[in-house]
Backbone bond lengths (Angstrom), bond angles and torsions (degrees), N, CA, C in turn:
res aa  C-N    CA-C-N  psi(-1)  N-CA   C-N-CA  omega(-1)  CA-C   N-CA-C  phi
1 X - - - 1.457 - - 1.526 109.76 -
2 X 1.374 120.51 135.35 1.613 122.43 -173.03 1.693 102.83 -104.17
3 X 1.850 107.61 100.60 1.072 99.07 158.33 1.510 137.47 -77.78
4 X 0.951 120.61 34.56 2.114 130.09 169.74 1.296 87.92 -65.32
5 X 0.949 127.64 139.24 1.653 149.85 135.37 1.316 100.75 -66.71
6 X 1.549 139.04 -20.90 1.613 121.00 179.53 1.164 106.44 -107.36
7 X 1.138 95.29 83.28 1.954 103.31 175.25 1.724 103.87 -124.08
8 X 1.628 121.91 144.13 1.255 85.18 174.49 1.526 95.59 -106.11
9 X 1.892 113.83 148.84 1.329 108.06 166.87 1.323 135.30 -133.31
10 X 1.658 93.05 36.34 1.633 114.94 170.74 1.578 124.47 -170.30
11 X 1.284 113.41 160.16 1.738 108.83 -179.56 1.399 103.41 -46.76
12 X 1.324 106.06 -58.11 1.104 123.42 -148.37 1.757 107.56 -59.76
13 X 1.096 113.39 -10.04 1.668 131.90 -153.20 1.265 87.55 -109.40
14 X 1.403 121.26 -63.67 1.488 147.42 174.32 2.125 92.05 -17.60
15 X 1.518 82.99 -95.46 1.450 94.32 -153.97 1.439 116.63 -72.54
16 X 1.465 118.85 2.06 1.246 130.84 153.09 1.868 108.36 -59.78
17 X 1.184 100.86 -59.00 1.964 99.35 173.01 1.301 115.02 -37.69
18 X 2.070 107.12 -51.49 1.062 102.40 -154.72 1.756 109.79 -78.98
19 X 1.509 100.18 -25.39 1.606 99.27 176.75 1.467 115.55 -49.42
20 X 0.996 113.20 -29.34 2.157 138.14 -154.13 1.918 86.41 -65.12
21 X 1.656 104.02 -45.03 1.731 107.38 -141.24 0.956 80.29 -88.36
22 X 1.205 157.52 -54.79 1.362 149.80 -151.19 1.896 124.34 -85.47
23 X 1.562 116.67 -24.69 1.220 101.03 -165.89 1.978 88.13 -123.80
24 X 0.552 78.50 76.80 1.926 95.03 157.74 1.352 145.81 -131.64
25 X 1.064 87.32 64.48 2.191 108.61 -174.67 1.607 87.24 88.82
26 X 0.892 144.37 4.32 1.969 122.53 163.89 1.765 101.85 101.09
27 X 1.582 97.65 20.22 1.831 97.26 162.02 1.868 84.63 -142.38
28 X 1.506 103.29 159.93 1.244 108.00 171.96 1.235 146.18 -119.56
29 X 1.059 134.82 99.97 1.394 147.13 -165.25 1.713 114.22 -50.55
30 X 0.906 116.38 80.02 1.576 132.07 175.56 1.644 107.70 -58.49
31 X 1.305 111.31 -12.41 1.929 129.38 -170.08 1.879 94.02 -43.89
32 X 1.370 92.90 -50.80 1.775 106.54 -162.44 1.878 121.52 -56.85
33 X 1.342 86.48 -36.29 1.459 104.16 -164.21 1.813 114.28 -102.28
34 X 1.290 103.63 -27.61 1.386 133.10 -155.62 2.607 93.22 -60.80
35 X 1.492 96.16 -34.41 1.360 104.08 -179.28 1.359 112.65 -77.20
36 X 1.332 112.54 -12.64 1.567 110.70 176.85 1.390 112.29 -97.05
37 X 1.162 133.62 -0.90 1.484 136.02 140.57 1.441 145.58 -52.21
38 X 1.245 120.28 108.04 1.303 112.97 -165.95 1.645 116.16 -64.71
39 X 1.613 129.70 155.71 0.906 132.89 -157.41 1.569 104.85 -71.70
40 X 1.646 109.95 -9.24 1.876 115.41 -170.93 1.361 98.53 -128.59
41 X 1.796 102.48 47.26 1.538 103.15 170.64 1.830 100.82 -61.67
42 X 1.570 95.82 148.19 1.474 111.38 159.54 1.456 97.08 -121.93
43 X 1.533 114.01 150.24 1.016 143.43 -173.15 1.192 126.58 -127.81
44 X 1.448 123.66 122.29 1.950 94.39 173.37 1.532 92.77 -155.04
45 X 1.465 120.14 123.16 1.704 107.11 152.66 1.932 120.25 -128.07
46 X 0.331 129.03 -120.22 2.116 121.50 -171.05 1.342 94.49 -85.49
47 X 1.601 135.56 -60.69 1.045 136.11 -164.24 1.505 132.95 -81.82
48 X 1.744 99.94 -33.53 1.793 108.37 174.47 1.613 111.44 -142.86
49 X 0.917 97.01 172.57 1.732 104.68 167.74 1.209 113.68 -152.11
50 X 1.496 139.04 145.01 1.140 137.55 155.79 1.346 107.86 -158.21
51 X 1.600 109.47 176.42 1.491 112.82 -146.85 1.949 86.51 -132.92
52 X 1.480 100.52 130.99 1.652 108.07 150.08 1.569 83.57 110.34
53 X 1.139 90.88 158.34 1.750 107.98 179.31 1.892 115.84 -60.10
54 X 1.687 99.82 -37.53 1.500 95.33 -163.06 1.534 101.39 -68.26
55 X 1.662 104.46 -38.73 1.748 98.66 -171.81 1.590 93.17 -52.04
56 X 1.390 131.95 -55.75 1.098 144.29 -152.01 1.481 122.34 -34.02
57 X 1.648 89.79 -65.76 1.564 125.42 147.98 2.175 112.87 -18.93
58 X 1.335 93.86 -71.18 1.334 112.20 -164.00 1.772 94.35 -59.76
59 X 1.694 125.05 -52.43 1.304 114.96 -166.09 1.216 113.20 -87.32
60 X 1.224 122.70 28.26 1.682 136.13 -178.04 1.732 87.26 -120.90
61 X 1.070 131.35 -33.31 1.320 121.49 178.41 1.511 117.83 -59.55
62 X 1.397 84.40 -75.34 1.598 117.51 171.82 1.987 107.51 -22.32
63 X 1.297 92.54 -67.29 1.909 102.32 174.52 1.129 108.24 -45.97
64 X 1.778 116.04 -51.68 1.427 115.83 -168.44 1.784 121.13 -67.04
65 X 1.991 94.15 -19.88 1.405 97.58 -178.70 1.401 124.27 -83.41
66 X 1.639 96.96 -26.20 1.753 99.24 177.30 1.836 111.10 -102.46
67 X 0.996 90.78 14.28 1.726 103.96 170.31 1.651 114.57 -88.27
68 X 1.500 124.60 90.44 1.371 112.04 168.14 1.529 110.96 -65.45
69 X 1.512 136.27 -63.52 1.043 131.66 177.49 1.617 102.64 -109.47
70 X 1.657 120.12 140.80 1.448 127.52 153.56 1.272 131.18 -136.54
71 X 1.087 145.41 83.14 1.257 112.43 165.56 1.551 128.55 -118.83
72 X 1.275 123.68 -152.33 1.294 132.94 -174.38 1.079 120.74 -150.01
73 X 2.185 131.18 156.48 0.497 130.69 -132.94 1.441 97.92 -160.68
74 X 1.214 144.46 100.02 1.379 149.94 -141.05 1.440 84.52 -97.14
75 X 1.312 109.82 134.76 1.770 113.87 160.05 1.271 101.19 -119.17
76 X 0.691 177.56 64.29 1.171 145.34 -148.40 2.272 144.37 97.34
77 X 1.426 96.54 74.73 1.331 102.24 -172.65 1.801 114.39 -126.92
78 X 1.266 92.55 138.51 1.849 97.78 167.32 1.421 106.64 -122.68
79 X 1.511 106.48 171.27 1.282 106.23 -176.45 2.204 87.42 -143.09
80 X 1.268 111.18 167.98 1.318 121.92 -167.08 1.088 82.60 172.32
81 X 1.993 92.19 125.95 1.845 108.90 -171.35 1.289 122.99 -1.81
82 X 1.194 135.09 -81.98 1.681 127.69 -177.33 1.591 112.94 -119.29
83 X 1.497 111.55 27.42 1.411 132.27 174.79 1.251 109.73 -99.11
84 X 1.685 117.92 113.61 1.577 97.71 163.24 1.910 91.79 -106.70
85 X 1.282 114.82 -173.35 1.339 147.09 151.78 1.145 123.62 -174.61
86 X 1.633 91.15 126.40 1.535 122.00 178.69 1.656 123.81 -105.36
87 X 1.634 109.62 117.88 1.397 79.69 165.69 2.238 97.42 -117.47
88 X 1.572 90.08 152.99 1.494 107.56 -175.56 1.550 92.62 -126.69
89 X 2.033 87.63 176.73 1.693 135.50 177.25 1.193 97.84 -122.28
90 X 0.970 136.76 124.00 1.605 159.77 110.15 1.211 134.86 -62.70
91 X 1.522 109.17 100.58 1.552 118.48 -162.21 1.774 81.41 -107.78
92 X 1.503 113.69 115.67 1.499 129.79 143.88 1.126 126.16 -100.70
93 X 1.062 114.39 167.77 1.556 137.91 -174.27 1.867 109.19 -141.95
94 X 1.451 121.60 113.26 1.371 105.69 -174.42 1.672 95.26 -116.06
95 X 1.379 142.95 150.07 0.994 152.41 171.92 1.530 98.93 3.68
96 X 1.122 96.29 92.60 1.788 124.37 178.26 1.273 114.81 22.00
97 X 1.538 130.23 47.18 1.136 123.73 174.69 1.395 104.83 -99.78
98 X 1.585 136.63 -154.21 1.132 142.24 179.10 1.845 106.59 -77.70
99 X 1.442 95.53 153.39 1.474 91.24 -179.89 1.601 118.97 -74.38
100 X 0.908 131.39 155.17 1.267 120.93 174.79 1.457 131.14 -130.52
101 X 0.899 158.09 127.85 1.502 155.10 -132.90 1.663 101.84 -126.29
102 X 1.346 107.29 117.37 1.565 115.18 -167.89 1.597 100.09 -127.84
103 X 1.721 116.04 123.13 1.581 118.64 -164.96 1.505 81.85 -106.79
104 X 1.240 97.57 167.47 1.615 124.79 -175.35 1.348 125.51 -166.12
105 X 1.049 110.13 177.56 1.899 113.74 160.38 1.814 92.66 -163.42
106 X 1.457 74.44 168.35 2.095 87.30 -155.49 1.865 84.84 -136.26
107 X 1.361 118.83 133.59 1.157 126.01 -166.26 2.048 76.95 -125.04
108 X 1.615 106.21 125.74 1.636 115.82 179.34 1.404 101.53 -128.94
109 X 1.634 125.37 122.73 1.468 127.82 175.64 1.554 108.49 -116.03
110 X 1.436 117.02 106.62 1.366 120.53 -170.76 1.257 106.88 -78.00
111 X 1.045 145.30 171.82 1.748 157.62 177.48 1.487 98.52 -100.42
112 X 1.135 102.39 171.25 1.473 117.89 174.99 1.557 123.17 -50.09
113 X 1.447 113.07 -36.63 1.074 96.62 165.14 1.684 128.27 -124.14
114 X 1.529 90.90 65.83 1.187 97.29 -176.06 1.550 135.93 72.17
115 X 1.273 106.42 17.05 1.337 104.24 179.94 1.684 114.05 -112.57
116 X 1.107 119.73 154.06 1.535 114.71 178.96 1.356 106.32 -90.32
117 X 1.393 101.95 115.74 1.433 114.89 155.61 1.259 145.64 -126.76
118 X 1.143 105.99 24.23 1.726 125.90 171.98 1.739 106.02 -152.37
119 X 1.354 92.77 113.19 1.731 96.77 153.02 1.330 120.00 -160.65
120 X 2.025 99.33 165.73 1.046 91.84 -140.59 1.749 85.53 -136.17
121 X 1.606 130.20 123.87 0.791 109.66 -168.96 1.469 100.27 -130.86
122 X 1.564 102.17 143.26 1.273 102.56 -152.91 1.586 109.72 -118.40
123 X 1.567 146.09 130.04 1.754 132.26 -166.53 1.816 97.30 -174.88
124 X 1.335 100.61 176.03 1.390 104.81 -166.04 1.587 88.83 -111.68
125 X 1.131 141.22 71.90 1.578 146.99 -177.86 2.035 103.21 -23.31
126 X 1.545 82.72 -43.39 1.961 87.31 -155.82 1.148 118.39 -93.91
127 X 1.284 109.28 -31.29 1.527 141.66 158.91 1.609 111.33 -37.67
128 X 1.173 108.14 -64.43 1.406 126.96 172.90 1.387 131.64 -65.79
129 X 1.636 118.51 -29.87 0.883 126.83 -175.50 1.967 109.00 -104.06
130 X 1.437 112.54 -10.14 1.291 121.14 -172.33 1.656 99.57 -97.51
131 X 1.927 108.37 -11.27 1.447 112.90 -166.51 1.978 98.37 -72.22
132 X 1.790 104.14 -16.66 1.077 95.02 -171.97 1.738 107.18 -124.69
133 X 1.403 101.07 59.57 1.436 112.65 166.75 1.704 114.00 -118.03
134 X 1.254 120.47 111.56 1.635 97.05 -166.62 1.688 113.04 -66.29
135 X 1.213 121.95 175.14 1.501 110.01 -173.57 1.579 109.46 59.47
136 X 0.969 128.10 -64.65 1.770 111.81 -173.08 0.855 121.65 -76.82
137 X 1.812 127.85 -27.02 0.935 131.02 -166.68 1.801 90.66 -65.38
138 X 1.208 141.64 -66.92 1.526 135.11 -176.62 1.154 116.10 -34.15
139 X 1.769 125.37 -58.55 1.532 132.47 167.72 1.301 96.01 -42.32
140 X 1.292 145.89 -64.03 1.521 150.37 -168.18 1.791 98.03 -18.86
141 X 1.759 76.27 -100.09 1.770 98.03 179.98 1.319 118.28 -60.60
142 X 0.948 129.53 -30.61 1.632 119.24 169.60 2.074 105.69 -53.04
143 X 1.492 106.76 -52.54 1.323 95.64 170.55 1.336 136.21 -56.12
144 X 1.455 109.44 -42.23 1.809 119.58 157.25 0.890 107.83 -38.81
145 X 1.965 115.07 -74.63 1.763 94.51 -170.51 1.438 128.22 -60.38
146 X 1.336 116.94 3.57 1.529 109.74 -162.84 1.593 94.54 -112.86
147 X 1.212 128.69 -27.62 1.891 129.88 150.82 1.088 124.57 -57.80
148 X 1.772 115.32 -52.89 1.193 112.54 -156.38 1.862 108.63 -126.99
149 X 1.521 100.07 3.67 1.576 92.28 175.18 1.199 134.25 -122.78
């Protein structure tokens, strides 16, 4: 029998945590969630990856330090035995520029006993954030579609 109290063992438990980390005065408190991670978290989304709780630790800081305002906005989550998927809204704010709204989905594989130790979060960083530049945002996607569509 696993006495941890930080296990997760439902959606409903799930995205209650995750609401907790994200909307607290417009920086985010990772404090809540940070125990339900296994000590050999892997991590990976467009920009970094690293492996084990301490890096983990450090790039949850880092966000929280150059983050004036963040939060998030669950649309959308399932869970299947030790499968979660999430898709979210991410409203940032980076050193007082315009806010910007960044979509995603976050693929989470818990271990046996409930702890998260793989995720994988997946969004178009530039895409999203160039959607809210006036004038570039058109140069943007007009260039995508004409490279890549």
């Amino acid at each position: 029998m696993n006495d941890d109290p930080y296990v997760i063992t439902s959606l409903e438990q799930f995205t209650a945590l995750w609401s907790q980390t994200y909307n607290r005065e417009g920086k985010p408190d990772w404090s809540y969630i940070i125990p339900y991670y296994d000590e050999a978290i892997h991590f990976r989304d467009c920009i970094q990856e690293v492996r084990g709780l301490k890096n983990f630790r450090e790039l949850t800081e880092r966000l929280t330090k150059r983050s004036q305002d963040l939060s998030m906005a669950i649309k959308n989550a399932v869970m299947q035995d030790r499968l979660i998927y999430m898709e979210w809204e991410m409203t940032i704010l980076f050193r007082n520029t315009r806010s910007s709204v960044v979509y995603g989905a976050s693929r989470i594989v818990l271990n046996e006993q409930g702890k998260i130790v793989d995720q994988r979060d997946y969004y178009d960083l530039w895409g999203d954030i160039f959607d809210n530049i006036p004038g570039f945002n058109r140069m943007y996607r007009s260039f995508m579609r004409r490279v890549f569509g």
